[in-house]
Steps between C-alpha positions, in 0.01 A plus 500: 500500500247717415372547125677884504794338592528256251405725270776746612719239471417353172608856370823470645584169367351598152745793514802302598390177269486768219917581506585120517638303159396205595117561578290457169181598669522697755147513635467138546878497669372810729127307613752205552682654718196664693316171509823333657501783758134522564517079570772478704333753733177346476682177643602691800143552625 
């Protein structure tokens, strides 16, 4: 994953984690989710 990438994607999640009840902090929950991502792929190497 490339650093645009991530960073694309951290917008996306921000976006989504924005609309959900349950997420208090949604910046932390969206880097969560890009870290998980960006890990798993990173594994695959």
């Amino acid at each position: 994953m490339t650093l645009e990438q991530a960073i694309e994607l951290l917008r996306k999640e921000y976006e989504r984690a924005k609309n959900m009840e349950y997420v208090k902090k949604p910046l932390a929950w969206a880097l969560f989710q890009v870290w998980k991502k960006a890990d798993a792929e990173r594994s695959r190497e």
